[in-house]
TIMI-2910 file (N, C-alpha, C, CB; in pm, 1 decimal, decimal comma, always signed):
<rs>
+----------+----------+----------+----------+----------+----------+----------+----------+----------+----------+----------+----------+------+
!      n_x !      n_y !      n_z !     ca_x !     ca_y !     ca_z !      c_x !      c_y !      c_z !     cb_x !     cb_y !     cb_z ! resn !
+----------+----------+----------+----------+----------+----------+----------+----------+----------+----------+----------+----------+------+
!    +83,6 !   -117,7 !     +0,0 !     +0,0 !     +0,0 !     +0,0 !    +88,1 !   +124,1 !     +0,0 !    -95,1 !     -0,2 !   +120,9 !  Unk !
!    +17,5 !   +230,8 !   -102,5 !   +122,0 !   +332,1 !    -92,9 !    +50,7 !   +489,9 !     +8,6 !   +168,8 !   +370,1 !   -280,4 !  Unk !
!    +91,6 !   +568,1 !    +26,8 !    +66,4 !   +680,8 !    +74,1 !    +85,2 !   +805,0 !    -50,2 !   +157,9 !   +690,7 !   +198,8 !  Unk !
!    -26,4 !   +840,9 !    -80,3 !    -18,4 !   +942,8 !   -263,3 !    -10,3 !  +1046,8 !   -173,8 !   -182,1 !   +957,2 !   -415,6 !  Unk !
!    +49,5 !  +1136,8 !   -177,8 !    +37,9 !  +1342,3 !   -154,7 !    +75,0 !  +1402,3 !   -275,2 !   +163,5 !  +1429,8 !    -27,9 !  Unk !
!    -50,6 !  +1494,3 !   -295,6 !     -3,3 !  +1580,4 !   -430,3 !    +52,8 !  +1703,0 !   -395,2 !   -120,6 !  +1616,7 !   -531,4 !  Unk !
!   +208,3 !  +1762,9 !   -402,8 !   +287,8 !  +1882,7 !   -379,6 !   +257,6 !  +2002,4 !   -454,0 !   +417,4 !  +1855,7 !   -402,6 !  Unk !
!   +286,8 !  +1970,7 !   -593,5 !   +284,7 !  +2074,9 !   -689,2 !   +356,3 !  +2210,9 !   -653,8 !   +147,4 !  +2100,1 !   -717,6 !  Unk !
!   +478,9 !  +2176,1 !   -610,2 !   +601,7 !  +2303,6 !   -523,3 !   +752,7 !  +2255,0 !   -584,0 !   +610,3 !  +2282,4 !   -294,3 !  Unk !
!   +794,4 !  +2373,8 !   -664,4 !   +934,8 !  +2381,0 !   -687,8 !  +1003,2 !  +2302,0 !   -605,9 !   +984,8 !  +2504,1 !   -677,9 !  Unk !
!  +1115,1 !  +2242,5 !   -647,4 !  +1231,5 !  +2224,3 !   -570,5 !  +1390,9 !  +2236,3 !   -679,3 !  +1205,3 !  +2062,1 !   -493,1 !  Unk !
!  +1439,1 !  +2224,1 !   -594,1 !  +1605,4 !  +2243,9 !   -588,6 !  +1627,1 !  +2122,1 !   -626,2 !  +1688,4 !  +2283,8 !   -444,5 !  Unk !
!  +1717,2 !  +2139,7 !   -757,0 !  +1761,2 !  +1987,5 !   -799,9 !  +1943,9 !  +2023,8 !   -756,5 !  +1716,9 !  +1938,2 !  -1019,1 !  Unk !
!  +2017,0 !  +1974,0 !   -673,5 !  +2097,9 !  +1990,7 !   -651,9 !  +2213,3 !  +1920,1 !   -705,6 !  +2077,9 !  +1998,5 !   -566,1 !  Unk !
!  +2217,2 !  +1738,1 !   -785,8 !  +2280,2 !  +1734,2 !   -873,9 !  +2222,3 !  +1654,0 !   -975,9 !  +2386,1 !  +1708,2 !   -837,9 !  Unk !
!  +2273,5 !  +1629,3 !  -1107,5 !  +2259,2 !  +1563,2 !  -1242,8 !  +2327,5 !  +1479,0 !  -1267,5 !  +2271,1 !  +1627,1 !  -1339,5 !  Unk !
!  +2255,1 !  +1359,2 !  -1340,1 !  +2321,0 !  +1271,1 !  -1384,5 !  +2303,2 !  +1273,3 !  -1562,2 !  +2276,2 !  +1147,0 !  -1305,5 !  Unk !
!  +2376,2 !  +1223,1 !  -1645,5 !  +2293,6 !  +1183,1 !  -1796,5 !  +2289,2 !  +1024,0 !  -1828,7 !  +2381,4 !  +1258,2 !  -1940,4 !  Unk !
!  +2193,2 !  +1010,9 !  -1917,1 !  +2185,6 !   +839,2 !  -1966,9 !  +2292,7 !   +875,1 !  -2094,7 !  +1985,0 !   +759,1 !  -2031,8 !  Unk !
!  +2284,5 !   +705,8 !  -2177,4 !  +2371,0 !   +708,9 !  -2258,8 !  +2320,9 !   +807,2 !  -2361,7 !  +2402,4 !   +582,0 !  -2299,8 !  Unk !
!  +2183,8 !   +855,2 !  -2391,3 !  +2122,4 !   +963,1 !  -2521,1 !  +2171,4 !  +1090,1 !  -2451,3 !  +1921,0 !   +967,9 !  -2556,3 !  Unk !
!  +2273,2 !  +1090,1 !  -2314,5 !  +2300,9 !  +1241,3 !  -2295,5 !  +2168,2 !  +1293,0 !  -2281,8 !  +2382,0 !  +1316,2 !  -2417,5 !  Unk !
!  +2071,6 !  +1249,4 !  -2196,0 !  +1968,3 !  +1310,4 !  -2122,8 !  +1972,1 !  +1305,6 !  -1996,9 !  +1860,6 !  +1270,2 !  -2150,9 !  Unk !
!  +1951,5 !  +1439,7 !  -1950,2 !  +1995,5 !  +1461,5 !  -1829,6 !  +1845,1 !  +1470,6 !  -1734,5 !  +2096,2 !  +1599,0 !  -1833,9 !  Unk !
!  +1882,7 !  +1388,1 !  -1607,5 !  +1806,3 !  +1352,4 !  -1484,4 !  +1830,5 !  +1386,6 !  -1335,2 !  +1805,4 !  +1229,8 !  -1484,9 !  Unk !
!  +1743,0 !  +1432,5 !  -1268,3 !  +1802,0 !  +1414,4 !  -1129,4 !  +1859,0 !  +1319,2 !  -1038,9 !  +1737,2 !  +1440,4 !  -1072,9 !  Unk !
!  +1971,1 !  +1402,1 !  -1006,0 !  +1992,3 !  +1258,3 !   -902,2 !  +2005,7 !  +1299,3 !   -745,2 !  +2153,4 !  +1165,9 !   -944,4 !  Unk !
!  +1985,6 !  +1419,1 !   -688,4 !  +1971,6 !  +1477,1 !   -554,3 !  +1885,6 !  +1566,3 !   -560,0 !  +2081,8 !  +1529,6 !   -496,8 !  Unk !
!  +1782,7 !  +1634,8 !   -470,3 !  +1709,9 !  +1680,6 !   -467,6 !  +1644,3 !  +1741,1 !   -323,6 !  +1666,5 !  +1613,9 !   -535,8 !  Unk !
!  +1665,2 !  +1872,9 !   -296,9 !  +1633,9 !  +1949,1 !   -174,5 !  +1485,5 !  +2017,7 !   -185,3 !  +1750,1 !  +2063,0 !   -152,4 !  Unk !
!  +1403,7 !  +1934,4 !    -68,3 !  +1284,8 !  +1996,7 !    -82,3 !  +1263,3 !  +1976,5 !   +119,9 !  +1157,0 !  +1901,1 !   -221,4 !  Unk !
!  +1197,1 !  +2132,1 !    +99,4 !  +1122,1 !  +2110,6 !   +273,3 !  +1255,8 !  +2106,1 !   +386,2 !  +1016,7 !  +1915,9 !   +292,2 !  Unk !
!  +1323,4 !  +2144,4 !   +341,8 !  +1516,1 !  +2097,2 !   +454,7 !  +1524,0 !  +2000,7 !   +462,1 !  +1560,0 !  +2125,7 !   +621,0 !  Unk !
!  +1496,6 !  +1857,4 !   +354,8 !  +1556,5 !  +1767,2 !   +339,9 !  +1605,5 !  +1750,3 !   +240,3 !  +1513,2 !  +1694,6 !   +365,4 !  Unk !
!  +1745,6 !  +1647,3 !   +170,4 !  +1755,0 !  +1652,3 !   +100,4 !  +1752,6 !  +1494,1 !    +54,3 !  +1827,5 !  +1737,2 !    +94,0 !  Unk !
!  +1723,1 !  +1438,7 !    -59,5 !  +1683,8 !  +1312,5 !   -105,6 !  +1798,5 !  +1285,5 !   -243,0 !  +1505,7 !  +1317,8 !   -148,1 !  Unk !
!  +1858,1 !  +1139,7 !   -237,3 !  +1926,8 !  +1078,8 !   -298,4 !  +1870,8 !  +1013,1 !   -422,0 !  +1975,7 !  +1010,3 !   -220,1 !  Unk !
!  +1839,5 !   +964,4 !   -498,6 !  +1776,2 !   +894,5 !   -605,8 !  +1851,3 !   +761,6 !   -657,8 !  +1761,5 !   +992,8 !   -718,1 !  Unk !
!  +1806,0 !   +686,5 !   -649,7 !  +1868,1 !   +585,8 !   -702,0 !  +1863,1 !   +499,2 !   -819,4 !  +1863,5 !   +531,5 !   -633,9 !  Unk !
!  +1776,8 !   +560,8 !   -892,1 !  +1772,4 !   +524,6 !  -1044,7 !  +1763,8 !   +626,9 !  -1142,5 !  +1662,9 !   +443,5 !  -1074,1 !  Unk !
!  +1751,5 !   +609,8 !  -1277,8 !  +1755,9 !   +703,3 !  -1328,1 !  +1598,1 !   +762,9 !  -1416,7 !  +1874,5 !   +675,6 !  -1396,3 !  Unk !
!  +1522,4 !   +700,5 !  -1354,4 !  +1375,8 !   +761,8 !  -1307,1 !  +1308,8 !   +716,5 !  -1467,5 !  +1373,7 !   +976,7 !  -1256,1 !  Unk !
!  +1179,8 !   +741,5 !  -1434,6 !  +1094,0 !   +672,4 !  -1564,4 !  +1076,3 !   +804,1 !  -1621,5 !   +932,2 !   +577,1 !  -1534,2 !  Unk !
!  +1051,2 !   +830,3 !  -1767,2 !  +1051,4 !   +910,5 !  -1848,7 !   +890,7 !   +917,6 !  -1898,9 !  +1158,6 !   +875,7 !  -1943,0 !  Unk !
!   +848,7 !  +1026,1 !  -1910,6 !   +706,1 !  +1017,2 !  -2023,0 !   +680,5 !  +1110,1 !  -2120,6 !   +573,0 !  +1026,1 !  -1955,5 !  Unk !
!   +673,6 !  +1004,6 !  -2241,4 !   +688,0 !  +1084,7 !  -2377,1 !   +593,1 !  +1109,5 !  -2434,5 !   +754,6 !  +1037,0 !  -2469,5 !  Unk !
!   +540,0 !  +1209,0 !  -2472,7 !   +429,1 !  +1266,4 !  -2577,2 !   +503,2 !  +1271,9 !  -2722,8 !   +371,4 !  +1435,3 !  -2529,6 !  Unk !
!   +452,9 !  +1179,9 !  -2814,2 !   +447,0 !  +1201,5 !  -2931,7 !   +576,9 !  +1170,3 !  -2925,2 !   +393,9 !  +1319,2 !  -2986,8 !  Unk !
!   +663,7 !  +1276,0 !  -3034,8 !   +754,2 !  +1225,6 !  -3046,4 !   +836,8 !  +1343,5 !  -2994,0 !   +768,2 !  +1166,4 !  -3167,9 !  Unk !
!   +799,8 !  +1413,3 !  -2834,8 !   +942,8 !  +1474,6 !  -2785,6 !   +870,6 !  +1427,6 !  -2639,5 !   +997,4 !  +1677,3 !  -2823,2 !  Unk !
!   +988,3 !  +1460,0 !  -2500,6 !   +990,1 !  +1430,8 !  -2350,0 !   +880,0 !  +1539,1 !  -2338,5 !  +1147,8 !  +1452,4 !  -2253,1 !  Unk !
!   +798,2 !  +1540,4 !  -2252,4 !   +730,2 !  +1628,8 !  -2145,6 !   +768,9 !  +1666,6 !  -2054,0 !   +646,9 !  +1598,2 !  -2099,5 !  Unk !
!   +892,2 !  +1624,7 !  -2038,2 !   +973,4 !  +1677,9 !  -1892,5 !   +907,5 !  +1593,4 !  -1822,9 !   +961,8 !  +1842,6 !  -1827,8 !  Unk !
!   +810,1 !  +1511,2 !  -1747,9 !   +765,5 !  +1448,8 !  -1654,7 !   +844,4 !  +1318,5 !  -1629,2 !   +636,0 !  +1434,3 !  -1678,2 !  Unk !
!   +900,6 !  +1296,5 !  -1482,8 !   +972,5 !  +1185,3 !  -1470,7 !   +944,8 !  +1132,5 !  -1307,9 !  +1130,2 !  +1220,7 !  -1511,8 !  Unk !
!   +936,2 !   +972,8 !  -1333,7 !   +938,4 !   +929,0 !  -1172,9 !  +1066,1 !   +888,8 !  -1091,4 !   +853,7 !   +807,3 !  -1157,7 !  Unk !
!  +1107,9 !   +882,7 !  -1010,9 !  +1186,0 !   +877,8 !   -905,5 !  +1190,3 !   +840,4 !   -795,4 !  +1208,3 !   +942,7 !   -888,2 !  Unk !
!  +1260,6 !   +735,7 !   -770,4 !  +1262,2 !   +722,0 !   -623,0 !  +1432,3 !   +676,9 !   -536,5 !  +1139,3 !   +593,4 !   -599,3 !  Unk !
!  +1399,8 !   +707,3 !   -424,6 !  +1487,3 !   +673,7 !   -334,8 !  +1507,0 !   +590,5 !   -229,3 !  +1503,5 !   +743,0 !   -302,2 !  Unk !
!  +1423,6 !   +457,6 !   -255,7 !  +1419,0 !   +295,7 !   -201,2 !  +1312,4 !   +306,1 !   -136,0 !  +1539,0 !   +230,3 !   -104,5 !  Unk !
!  +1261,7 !   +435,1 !    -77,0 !  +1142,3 !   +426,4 !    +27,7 !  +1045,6 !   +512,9 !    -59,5 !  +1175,0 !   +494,4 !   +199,3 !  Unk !
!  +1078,3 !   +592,2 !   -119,1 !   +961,2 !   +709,8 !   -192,2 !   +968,3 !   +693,0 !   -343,8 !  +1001,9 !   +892,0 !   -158,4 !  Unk !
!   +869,3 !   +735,8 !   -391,6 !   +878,8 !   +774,5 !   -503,2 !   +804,5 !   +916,2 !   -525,5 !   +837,3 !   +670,4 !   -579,0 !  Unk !
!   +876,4 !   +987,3 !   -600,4 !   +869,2 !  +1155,0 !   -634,9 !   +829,7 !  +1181,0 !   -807,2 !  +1049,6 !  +1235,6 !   -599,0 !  Unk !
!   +742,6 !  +1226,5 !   -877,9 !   +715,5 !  +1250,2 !   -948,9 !   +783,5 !  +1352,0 !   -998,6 !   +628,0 !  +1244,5 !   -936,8 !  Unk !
!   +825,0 !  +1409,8 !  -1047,7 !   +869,5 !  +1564,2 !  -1116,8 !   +873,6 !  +1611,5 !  -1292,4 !  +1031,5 !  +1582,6 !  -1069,5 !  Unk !
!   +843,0 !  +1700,9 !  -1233,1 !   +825,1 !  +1731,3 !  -1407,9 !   +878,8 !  +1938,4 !  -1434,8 !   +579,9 !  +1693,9 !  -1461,5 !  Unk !
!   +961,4 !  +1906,1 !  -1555,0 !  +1086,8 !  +2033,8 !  -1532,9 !   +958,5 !  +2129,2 !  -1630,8 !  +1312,4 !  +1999,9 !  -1632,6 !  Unk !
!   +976,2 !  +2232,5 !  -1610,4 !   +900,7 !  +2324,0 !  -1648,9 !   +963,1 !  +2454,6 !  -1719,2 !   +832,3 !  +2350,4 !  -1541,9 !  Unk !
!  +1034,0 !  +2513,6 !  -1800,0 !  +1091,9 !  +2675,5 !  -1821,9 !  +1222,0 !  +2699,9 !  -1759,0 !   +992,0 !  +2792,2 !  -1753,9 !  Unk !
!  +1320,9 !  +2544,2 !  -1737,6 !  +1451,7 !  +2508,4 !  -1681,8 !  +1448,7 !  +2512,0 !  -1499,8 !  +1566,7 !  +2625,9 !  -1750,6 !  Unk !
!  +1337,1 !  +2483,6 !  -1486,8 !  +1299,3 !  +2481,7 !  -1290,6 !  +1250,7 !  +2365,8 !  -1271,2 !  +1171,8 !  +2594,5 !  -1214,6 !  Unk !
!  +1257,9 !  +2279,2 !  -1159,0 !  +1191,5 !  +2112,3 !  -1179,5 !  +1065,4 !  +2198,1 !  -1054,3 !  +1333,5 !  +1907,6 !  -1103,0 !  Unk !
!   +960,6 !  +2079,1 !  -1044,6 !   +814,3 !  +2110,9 !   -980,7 !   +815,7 !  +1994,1 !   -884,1 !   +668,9 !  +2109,1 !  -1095,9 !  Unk !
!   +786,2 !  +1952,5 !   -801,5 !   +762,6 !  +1842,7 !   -712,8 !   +589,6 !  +1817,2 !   -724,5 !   +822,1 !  +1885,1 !   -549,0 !  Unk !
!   +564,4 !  +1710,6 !   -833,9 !   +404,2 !  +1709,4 !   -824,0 !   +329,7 !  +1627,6 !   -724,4 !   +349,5 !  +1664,4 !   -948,0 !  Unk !
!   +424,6 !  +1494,3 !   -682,4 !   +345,2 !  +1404,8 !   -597,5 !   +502,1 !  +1333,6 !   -559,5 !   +199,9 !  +1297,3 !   -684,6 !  Unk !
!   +416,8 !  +1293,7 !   -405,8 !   +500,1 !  +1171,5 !   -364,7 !   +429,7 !  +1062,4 !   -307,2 !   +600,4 !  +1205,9 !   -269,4 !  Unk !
!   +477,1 !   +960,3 !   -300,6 !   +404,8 !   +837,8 !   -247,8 !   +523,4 !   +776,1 !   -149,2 !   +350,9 !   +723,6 !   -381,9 !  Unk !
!   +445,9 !   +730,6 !    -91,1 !   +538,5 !   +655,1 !    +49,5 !   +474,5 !   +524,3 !    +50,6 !   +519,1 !   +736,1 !   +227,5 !  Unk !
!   +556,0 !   +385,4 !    +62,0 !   +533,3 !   +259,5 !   +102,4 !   +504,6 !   +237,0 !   +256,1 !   +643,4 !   +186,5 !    +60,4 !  Unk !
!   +388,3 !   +180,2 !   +288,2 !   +364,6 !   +192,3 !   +397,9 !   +353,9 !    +13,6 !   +446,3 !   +239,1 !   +295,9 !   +408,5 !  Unk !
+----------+----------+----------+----------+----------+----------+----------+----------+----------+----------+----------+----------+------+
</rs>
């Protein structure tokens, strides 16, 4: 069972990683005075034929939705395993 909260609040991407297409992802992330690690390189969702910026994420216990907007990332939802 998960725990859904919808944020919809900027955050601080503090560092980047890229895949092999040289697309670049979060991989740390400061929201609320915490800061969160990522441990994959997050699910992608594509419209048509370019990114939407929308990507999932998690860090073994959460998963974080985000989606980059006008070069700023958004925190839309998180879910917690309960």
């Amino acid at each position: 069972m998960k725990n859904f909260t919808t944020i919809n609040c900027p955050v601080t991407i503090t560092a980047i990683g890229f895949d092999g297409g040289l697309h670049a992802y979060p991989k740390r992330m400061e929201w609320d005075g915490q800061t969160y690690l990522f441990i994959d390189r997050g699910i992608r969702v594509r419209r048509g034929e370019s990114m939407c910026g929308s990507v999932t994420m998690t860090n073994g216990k959460q998963n974080f939705c985000l989606k980059r907007t006008a070069g700023s990332w958004m925190l839309v939802s998180m879910s917690e395993y309960v």
